[in-house]
C-alpha positions as a Markdown table, in Angstrom:
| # | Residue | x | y | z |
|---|---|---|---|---|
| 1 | Unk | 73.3 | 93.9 | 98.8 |
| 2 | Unk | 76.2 | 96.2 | 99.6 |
| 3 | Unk | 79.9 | 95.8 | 99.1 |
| 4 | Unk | 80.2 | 94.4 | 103.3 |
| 5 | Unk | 77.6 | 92.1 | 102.9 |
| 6 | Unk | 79.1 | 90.5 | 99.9 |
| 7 | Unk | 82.5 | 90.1 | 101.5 |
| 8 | Unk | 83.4 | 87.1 | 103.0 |
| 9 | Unk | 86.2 | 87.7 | 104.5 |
| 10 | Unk | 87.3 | 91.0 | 106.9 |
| 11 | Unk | 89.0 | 93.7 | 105.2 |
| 12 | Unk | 91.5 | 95.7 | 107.7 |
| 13 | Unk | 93.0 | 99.3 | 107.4 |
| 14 | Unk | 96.5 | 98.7 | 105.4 |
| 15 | Unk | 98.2 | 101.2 | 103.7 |
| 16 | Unk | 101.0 | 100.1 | 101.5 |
| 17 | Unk | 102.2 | 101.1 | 98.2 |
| 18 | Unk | 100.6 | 98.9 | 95.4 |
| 19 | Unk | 101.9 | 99.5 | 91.9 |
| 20 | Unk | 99.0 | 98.2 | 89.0 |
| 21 | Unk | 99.3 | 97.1 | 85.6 |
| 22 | Unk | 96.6 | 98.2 | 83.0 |
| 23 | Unk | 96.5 | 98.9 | 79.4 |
| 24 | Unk | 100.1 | 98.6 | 79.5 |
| 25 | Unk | 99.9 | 101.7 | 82.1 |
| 26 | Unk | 102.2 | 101.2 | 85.2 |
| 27 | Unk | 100.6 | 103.2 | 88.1 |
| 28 | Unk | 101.5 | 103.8 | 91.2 |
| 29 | Unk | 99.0 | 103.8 | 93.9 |
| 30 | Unk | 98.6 | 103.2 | 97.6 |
| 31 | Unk | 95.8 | 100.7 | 99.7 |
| 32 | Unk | 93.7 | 101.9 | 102.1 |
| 33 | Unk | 92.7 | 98.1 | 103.3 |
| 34 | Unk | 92.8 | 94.2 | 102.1 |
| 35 | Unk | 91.3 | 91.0 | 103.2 |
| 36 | Unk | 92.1 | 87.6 | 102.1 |
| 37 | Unk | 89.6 | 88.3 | 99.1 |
| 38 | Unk | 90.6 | 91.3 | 98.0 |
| 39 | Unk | 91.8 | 94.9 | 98.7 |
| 40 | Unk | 90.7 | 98.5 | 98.2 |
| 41 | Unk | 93.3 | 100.8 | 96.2 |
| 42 | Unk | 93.4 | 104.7 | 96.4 |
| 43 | Unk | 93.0 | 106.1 | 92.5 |
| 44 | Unk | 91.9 | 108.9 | 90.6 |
| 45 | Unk | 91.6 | 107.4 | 87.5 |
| 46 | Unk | 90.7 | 103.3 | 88.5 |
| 47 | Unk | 89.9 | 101.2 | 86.0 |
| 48 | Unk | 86.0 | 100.2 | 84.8 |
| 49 | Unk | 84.1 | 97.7 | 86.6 |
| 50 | Unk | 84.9 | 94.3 | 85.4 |
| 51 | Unk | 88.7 | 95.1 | 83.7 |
| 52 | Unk | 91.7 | 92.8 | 85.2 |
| 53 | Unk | 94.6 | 94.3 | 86.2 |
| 54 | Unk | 97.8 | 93.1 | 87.8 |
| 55 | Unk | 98.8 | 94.1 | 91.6 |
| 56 | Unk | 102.0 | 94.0 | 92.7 |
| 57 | Unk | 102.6 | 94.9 | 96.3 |
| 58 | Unk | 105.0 | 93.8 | 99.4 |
| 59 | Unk | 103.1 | 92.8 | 102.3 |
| 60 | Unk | 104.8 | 91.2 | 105.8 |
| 61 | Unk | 108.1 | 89.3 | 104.6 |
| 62 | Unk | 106.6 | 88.8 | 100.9 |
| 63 | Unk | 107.8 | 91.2 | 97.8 |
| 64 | Unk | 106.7 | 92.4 | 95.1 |
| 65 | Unk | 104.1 | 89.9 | 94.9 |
| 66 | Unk | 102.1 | 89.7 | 91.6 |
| 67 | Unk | 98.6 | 89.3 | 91.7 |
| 68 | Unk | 95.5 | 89.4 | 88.9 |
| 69 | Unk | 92.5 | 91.3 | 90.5 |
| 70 | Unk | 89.2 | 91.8 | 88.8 |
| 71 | Unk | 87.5 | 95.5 | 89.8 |
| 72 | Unk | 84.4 | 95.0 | 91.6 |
| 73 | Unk | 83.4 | 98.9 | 92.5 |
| 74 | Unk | 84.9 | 102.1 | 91.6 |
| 75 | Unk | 84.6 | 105.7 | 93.1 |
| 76 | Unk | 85.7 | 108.2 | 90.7 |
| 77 | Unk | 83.3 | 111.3 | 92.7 |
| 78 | Unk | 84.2 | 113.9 | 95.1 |
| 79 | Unk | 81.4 | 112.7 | 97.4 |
| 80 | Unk | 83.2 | 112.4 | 100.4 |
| 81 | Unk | 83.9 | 108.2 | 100.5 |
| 82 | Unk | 87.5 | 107.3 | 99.0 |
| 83 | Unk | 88.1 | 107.6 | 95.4 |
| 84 | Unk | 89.6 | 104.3 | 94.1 |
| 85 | Unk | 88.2 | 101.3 | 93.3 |
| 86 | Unk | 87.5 | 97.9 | 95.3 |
| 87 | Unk | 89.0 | 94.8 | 93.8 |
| 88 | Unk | 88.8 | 91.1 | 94.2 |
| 89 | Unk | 92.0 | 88.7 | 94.0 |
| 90 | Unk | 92.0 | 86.3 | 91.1 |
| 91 | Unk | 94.8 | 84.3 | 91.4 |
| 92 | Unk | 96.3 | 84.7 | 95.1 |
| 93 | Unk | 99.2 | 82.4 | 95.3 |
| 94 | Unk | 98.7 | 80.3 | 98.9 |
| 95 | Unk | 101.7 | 82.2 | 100.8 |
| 96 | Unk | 100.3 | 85.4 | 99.9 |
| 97 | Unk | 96.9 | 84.2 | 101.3 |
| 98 | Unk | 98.1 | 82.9 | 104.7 |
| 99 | Unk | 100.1 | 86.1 | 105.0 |
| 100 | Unk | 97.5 | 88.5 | 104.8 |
| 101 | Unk | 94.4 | 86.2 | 106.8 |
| 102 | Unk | 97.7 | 86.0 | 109.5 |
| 103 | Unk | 97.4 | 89.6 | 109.5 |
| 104 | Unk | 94.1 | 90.1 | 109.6 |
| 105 | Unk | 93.4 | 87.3 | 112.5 |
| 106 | Unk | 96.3 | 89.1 | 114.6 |
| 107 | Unk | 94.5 | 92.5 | 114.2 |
| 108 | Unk | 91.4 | 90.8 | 114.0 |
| 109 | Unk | 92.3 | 89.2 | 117.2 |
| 110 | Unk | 93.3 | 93.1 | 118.9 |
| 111 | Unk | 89.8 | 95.4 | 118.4 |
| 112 | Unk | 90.9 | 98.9 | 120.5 |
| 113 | Unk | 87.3 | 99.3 | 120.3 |
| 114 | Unk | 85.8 | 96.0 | 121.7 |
| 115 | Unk | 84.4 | 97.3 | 125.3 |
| 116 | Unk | 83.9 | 93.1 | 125.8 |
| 117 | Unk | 87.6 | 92.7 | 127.1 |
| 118 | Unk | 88.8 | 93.9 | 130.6 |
């Protein structure tokens, strides 16, 4: 089973900046896309499967929200897919959830791509 087929909710393109807590490291990083689940962050140096850090991130009228994700998947190889690493919400608060599934379903709800609508 892949990393799609495990989600359960629909990941969008999103690129914010996302600034993690690890080890007592502060790093600044940026996403590449996010769901209600989780979110995938652009690193060189991510974190090892399994480790917990803390997200914080502004997304639609929220700021500098504070979030413990668990990493799922990282990339740390030149092999052409995104280096970062994939990561699963722990502890979304409730307006930080029906912010980002309101994104998502407005997006969601807009596919350039879907040749079904005239």
């Amino acid at each position: 089973m892949n990393n799609e087929e495990r989600r359960h909710n629909t990941r969008i393109p999103a690129e914010f900046i996302v600034n993690y807590i690890h080890d007592g490291d502060y790093v600044i990083s940026l996403s590449k896309d996010i769901s209600a689940d989780g979110m995938f962050i652009h690193t060189d140096n991510p974190p090892p499967v399994g480790d917990t850090p803390t997200l914080v991130f502004s997304i639609g009228a929220l700021h500098d929200v504070s979030v413990l994700s668990q990493v799922m998947w990282v990339n740390t190889r030149d092999n052409g897919l995104d280096r970062g690493m994939g990561v699963q919400f722990l502890n979304i608060p409730d307006k930080l959830r029906e912010t980002v599934l309101r994104i998502v379903n407005k997006v969601a709800v807009f596919d350039p791509e879907d040749k079904s609508v005239n």
